[in-house]
Backbone as CSV, one residue per row, in Angstrom:
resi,resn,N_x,N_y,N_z,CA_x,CA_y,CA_z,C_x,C_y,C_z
1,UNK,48.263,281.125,271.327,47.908,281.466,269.954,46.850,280.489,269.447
2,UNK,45.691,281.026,268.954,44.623,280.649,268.162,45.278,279.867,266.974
3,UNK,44.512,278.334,266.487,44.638,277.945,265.257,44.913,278.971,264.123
4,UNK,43.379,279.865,264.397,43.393,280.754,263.133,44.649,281.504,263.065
5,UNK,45.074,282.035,264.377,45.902,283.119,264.420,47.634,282.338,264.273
6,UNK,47.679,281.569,264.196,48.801,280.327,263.722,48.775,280.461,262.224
7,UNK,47.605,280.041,261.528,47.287,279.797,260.098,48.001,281.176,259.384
8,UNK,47.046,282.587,259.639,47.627,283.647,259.142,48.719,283.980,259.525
9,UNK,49.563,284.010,260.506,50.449,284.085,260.603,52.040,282.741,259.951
10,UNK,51.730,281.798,260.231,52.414,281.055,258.976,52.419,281.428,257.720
11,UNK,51.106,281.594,257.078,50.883,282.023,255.724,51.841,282.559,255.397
12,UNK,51.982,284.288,256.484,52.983,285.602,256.055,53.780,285.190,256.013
13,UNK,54.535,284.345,256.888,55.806,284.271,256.889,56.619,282.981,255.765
14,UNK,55.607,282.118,256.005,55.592,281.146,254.255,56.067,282.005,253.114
15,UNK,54.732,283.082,253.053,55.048,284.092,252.007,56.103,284.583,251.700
16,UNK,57.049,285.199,253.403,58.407,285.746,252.687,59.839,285.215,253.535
17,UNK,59.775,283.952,253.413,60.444,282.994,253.845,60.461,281.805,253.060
18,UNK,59.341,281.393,252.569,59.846,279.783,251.920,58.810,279.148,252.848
19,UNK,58.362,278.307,252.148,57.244,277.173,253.260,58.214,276.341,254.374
20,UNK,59.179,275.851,254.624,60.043,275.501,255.445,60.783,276.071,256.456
21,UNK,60.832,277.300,256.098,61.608,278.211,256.811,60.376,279.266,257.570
22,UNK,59.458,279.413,256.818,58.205,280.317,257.426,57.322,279.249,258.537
23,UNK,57.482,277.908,258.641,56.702,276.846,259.435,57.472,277.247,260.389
24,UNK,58.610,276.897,260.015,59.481,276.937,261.614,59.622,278.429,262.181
25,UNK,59.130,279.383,261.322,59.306,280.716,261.777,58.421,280.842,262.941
26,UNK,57.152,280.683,262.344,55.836,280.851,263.121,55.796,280.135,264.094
27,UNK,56.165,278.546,264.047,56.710,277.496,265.028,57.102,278.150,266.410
28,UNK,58.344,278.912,265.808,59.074,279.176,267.107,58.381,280.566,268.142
29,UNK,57.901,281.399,266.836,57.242,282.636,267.608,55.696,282.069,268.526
30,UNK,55.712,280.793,268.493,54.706,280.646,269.108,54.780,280.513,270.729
31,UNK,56.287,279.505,270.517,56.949,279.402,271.607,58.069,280.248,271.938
32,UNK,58.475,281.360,271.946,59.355,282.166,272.313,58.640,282.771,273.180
33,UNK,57.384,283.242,272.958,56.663,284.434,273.474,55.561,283.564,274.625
34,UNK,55.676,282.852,274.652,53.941,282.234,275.723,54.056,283.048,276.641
35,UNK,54.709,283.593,277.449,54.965,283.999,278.688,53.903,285.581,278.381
36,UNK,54.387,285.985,277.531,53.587,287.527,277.175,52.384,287.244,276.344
37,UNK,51.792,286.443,275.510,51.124,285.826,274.815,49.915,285.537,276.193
38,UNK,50.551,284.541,277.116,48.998,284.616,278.201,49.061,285.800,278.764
39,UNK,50.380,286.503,279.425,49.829,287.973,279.836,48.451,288.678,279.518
40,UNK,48.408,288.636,277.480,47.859,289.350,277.418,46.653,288.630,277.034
41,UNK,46.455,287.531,277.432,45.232,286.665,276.977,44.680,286.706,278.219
42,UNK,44.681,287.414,279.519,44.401,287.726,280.819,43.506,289.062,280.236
43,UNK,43.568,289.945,279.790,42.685,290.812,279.317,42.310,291.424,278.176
44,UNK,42.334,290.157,277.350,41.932,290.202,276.016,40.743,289.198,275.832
45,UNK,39.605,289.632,275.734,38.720,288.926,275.073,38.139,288.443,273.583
46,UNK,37.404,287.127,273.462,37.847,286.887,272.057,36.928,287.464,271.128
47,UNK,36.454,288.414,271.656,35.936,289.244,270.635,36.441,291.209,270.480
48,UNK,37.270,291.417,271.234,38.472,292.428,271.746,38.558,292.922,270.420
49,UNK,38.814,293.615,269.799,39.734,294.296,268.592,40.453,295.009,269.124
50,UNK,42.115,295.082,268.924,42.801,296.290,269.353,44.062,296.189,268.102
51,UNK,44.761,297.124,268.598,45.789,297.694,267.444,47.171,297.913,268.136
52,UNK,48.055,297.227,267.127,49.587,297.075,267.742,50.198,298.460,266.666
53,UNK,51.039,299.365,267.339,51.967,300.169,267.206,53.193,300.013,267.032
54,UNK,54.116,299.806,265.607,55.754,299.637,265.375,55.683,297.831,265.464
55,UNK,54.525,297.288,264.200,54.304,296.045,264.330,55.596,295.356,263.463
56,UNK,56.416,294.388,264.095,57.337,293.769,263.646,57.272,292.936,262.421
57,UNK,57.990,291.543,262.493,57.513,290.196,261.413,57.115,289.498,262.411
58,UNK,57.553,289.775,263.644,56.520,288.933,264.905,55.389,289.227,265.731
59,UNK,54.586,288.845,266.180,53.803,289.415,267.296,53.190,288.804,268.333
60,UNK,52.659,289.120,269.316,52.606,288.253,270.425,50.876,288.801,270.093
61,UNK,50.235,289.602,269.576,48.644,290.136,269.955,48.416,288.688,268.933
62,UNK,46.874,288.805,269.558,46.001,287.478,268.884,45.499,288.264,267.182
63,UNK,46.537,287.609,266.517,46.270,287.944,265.247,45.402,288.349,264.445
64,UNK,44.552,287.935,264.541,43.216,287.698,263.336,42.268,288.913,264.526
65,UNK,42.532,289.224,265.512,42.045,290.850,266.321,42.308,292.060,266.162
66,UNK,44.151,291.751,265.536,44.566,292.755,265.782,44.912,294.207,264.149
67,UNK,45.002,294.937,264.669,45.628,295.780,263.360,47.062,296.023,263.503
68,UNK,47.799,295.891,262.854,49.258,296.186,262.919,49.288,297.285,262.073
69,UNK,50.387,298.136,262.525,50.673,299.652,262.088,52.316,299.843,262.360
70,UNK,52.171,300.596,261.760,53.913,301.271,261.600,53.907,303.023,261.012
71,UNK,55.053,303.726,262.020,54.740,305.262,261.711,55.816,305.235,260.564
72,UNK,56.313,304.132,259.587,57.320,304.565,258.517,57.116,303.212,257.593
73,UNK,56.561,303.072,256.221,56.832,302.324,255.332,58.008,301.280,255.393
74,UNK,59.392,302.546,255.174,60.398,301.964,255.502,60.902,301.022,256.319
75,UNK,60.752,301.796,257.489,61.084,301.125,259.118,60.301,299.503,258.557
76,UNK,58.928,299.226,258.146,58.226,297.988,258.459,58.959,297.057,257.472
77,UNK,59.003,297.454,256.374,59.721,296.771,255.457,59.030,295.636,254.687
78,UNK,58.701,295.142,253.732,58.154,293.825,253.282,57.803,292.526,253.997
79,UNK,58.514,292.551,255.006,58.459,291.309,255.908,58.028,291.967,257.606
80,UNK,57.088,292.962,257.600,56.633,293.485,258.378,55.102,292.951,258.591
81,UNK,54.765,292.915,259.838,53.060,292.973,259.158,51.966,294.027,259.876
82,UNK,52.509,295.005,259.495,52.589,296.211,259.486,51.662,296.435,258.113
83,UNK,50.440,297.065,258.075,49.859,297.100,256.535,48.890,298.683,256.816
84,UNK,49.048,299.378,258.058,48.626,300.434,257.526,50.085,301.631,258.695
85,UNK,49.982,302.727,257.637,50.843,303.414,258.140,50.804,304.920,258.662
86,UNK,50.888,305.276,260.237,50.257,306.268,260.851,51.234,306.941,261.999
87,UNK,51.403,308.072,262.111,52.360,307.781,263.262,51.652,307.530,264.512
88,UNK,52.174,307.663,265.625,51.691,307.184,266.877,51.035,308.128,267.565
89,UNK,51.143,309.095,267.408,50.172,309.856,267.787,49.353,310.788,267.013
90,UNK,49.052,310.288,265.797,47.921,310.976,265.098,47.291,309.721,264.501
91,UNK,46.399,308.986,265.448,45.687,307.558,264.874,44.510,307.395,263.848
92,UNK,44.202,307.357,262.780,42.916,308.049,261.684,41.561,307.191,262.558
93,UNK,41.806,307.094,263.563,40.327,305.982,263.876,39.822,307.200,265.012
94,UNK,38.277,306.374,264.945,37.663,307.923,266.138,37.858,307.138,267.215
95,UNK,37.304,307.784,267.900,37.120,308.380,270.038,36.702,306.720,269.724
96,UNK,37.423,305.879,270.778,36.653,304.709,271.796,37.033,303.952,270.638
97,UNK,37.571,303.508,270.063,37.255,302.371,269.116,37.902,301.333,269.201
98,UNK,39.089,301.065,269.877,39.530,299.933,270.431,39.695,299.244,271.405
99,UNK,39.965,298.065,271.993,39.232,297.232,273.099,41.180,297.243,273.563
100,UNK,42.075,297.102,272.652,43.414,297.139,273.672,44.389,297.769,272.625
101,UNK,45.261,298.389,273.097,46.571,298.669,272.084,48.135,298.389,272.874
102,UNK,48.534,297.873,271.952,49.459,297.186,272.623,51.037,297.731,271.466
103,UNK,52.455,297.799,272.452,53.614,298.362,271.292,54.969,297.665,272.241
104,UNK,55.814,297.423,271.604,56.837,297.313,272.065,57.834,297.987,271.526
105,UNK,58.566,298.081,272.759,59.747,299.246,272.553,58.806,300.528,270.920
106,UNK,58.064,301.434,271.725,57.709,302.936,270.915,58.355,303.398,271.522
107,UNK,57.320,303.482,272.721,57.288,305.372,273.326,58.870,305.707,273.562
108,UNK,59.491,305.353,273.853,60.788,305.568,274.268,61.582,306.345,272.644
109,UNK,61.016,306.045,271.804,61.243,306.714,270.355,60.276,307.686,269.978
110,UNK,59.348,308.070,270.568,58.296,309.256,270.526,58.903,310.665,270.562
111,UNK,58.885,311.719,270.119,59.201,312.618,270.757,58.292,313.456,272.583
112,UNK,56.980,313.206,272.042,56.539,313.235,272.924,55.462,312.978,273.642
113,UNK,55.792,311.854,274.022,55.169,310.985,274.912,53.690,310.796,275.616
114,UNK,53.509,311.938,276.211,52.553,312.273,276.931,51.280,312.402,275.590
115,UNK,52.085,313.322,274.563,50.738,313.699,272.957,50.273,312.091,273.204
116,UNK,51.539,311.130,272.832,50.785,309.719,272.367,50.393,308.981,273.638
117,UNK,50.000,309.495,273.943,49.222,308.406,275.682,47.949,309.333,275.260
118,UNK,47.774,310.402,275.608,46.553,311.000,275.617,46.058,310.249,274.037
119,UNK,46.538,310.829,273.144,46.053,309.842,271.480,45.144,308.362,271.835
120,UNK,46.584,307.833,272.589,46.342,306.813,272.725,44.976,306.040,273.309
121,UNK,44.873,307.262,274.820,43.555,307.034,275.510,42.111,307.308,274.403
122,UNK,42.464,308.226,273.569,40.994,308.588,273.028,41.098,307.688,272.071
123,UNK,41.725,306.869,271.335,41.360,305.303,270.493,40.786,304.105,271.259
124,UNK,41.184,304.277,272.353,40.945,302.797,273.487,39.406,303.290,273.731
125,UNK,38.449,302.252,273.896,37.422,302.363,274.256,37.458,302.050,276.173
126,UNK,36.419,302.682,276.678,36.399,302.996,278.153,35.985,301.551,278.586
127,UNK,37.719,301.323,279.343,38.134,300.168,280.353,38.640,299.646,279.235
128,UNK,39.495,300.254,278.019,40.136,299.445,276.866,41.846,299.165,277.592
129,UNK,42.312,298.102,277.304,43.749,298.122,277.995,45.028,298.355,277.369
130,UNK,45.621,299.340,277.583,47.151,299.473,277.340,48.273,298.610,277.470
131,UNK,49.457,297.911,276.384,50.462,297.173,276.784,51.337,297.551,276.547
132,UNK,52.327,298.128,277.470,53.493,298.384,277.088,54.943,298.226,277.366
133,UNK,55.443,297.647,276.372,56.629,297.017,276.804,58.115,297.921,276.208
134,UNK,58.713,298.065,277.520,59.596,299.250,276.974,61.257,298.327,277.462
135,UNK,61.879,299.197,276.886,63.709,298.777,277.343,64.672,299.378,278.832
136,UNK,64.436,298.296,279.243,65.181,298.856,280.512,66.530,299.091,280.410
137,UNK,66.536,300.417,280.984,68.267,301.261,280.912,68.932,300.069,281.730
138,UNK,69.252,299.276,282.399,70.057,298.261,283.138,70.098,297.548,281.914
139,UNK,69.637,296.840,280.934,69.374,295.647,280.331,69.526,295.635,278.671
140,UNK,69.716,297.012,278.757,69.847,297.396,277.488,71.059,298.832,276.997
141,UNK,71.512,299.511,275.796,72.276,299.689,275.272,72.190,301.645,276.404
142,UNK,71.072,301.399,276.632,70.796,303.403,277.401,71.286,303.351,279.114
143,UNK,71.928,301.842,279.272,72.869,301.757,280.569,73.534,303.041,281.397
144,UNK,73.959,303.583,280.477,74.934,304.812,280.948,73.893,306.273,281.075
145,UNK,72.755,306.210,280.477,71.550,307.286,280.318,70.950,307.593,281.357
146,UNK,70.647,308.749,281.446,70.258,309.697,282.420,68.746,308.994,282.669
147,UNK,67.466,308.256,283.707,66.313,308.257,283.328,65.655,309.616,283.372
148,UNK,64.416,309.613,282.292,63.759,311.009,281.899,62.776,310.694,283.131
149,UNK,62.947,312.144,283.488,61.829,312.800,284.407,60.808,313.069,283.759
150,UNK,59.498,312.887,284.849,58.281,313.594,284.672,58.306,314.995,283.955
151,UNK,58.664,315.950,284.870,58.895,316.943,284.550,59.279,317.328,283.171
152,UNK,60.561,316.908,282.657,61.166,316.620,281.044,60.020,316.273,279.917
153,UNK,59.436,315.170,280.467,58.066,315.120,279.695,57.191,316.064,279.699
154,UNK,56.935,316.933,280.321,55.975,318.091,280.526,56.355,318.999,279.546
155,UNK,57.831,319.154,279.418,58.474,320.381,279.438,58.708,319.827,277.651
156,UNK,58.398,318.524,277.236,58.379,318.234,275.705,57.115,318.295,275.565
157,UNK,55.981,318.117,276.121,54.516,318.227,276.147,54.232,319.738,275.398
158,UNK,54.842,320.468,276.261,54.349,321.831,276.214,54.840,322.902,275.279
159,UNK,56.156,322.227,274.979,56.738,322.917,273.402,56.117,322.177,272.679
160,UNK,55.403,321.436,272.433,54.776,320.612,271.140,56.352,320.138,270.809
161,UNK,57.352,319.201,271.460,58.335,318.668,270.578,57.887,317.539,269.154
162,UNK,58.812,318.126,268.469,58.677,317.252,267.525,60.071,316.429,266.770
163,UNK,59.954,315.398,265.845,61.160,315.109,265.302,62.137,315.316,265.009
164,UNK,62.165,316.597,264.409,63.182,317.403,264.023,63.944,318.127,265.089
165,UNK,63.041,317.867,266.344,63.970,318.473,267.412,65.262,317.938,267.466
166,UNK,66.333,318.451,268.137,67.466,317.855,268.010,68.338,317.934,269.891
167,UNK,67.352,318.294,270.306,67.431,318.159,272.174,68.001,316.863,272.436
168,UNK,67.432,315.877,272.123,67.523,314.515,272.771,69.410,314.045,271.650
169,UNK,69.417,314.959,271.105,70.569,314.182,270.154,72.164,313.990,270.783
170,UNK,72.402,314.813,271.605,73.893,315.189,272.033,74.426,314.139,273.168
171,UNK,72.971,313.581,273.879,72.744,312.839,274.912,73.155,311.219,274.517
172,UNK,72.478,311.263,273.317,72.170,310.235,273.041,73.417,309.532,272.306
173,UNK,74.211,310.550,271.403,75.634,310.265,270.549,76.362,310.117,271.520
174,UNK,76.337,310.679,272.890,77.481,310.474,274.041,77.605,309.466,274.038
175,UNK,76.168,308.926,274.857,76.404,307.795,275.621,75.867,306.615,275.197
176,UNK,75.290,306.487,273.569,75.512,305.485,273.195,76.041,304.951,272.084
177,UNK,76.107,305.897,271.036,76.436,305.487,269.883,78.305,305.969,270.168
178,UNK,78.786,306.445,270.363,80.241,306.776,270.702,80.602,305.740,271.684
179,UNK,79.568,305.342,272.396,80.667,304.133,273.582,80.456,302.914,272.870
180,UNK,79.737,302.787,271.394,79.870,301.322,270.477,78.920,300.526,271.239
181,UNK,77.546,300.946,271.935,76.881,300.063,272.119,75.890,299.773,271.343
182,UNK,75.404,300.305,269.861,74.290,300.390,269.300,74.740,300.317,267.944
183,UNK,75.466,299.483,267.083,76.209,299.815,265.944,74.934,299.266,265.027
184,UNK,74.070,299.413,265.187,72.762,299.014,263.975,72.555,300.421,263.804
185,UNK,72.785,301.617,265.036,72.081,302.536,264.295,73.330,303.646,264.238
186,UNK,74.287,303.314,264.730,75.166,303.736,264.088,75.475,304.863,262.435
187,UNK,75.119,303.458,261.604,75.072,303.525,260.357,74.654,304.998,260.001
188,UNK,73.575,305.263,260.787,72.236,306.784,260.385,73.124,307.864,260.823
189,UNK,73.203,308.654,260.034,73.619,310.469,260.488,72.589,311.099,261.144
190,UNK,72.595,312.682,261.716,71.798,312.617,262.821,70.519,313.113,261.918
191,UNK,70.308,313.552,261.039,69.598,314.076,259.967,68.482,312.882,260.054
192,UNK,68.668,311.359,259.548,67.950,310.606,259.395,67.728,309.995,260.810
193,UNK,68.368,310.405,261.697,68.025,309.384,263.016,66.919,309.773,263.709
194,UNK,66.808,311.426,263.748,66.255,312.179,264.399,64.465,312.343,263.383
195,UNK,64.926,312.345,262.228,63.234,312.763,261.368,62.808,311.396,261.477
196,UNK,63.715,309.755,261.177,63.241,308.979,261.249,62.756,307.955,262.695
197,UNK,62.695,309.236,263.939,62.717,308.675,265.217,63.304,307.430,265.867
198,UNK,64.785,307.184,265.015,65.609,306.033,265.024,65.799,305.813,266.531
199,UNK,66.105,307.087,267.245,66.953,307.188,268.474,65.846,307.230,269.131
200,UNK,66.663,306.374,270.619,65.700,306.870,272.440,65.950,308.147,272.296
201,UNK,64.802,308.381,272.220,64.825,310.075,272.905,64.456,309.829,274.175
202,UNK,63.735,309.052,275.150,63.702,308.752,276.282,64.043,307.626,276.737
203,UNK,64.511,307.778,278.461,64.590,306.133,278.894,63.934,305.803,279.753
204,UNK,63.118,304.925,280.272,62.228,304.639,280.832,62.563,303.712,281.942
205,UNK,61.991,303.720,283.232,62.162,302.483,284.172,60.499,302.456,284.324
206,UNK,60.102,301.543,285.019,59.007,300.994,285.686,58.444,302.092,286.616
207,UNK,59.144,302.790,287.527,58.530,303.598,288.227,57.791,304.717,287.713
208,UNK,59.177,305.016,287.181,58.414,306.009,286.127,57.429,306.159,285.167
209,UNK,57.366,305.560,284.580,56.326,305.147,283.734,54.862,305.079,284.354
210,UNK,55.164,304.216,285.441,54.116,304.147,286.678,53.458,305.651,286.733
211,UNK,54.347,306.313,287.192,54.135,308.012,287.428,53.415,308.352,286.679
212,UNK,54.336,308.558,285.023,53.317,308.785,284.072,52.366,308.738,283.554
213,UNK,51.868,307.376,283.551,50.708,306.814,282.965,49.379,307.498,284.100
214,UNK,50.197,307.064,285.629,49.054,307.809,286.594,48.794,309.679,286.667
215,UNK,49.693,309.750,286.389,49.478,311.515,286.310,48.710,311.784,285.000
216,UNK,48.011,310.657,283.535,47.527,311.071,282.956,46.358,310.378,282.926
217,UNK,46.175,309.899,284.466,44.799,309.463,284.384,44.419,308.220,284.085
218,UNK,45.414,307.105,283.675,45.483,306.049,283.839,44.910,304.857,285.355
219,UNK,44.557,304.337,284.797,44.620,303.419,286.173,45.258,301.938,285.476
220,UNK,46.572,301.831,286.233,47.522,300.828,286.658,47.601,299.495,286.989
221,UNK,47.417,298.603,285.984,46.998,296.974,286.544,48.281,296.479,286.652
222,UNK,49.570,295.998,286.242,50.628,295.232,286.391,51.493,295.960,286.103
223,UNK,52.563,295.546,286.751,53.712,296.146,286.847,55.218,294.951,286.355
224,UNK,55.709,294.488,285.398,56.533,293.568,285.638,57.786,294.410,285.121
225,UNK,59.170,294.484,286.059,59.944,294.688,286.139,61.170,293.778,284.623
226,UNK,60.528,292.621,284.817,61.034,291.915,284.070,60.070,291.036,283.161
227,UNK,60.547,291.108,281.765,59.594,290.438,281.265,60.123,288.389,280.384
228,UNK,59.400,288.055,281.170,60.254,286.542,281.556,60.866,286.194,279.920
229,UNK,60.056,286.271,278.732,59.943,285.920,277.012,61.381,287.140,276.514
230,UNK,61.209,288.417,277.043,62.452,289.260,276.551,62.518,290.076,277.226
231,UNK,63.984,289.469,277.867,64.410,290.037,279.117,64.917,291.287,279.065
232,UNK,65.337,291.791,277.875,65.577,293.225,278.051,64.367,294.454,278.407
233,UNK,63.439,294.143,278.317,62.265,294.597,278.829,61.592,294.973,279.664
234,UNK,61.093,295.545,280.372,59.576,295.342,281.441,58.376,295.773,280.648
235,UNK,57.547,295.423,281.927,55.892,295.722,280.950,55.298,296.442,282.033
236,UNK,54.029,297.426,281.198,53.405,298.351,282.413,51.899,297.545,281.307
237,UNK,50.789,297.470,282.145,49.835,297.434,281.470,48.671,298.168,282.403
238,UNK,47.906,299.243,282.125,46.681,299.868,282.084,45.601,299.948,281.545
239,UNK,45.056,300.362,282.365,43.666,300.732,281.521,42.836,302.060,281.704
240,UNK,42.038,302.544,280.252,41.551,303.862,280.500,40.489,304.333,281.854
241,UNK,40.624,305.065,282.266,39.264,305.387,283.869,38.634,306.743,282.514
242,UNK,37.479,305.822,282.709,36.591,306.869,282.134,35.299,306.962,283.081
């Protein structure tokens, strides 16, 4: 992390924390994350602009580059830094305009997937890089979950799924919210879980993803199974072939 990108980022969190409590905030997010922080300082240049997707109160992108976004007001919340709001696959910026986009734990809350990769490709400018860090079913609460096929993705591609679908819901109350592994989202009825894309509608491994990204034309730079900063994780990172 950049001075600058230290500075603004303390600031925010000064702002909605307290100057004591926002030092040590920023403090620690500096050091929690190094591990993914140089990842992506491997193909980020310092003149790069790119845009983070479902931006937290933390972030690992080089700050003062990046745009943070969120597809719900709500979801970002005041202590988000999150300041413009879009969903993920309808981005208001034209063809080529960013140098990387980077999200943790989305797509796996997308309805469908494939819309926001293609989206995704026509914002990235040609040889712009993709980061994506998703939840591995071993490591996380979708343990007991079926992984989604290629195919499944096609087959949400091609109905145009959308939010309100309620496909992914029966799957999902089985085997996670009924076996008490997810009691944050618990709370939501399926009404708000489903419009507010609360729930995995997909689960993702590494291979797969692999698949995916290459069947849409991607070309494939790293693969980490595990991501050393948060281990419930892996990371796929690409880039557009134009």
């Amino acid at each position: 992390m950049t001075f600058e990108d230290w500075k603004i980022l303390a600031g925010f969190q000064m702002r909605h924390h307290g100057v004591f409590s926002g030092f040590v905030r920023s403090f620690k997010s500096h050091y929690q994350r190094r591990f993914s922080r140089t990842l992506l300082s491997r193909y980020i240049t310092p003149t790069s602009q790119g845009l983070e997707l479902g931006a937290g109160e933390q972030t690992i992108a080089p700050v003062a580059q990046t745009l943070f976004s969120d597809a719900y007001a709500t979801h970002a919340g005041a202590k988000s830094l999150a300041h413009e709001f879009f969903p993920a696959e309808t981005i208001p910026y034209p063809n080529e305009h960013f140098d990387f986009l980077l999200n943790e734990h989305v797509l796996e809350h997308i309805p469908d997937p494939i819309r926001a990769l293609r989206e995704w490709k026509r914002v990235l400018k040609s040889r712009g890089v993709l980061f994506l860090f998703l939840p591995h079913p071993e490591r996380t609460f979708d343990r007991y979950r079926q992984v989604t096929s290629l195919d499944h993705l096609r087959e949400d591609f091609d109905r145009g799924s959308t939010s309100s679908e309620d496909a992914h819901w029966d799957e999902w109350k089985s085997q996670v919210i009924d076996r008490g592994l997810a009691p944050h989202y618990s709370q939501y009825d399926k009404q708000a879980s489903l419009t507010g894309n609360l729930i995995h509608r997909h689960v993702f491994v590494p291979e797969t993803t692999r698949a995916l990204l290459e069947s849409e034309g991607w070309t494939v730079l790293e693969v980490l199974d595990v991501v050393p900063d948060r281990s419930d994780s892996f990371a796929v990172i690409a880039r557009v072939s134009r």
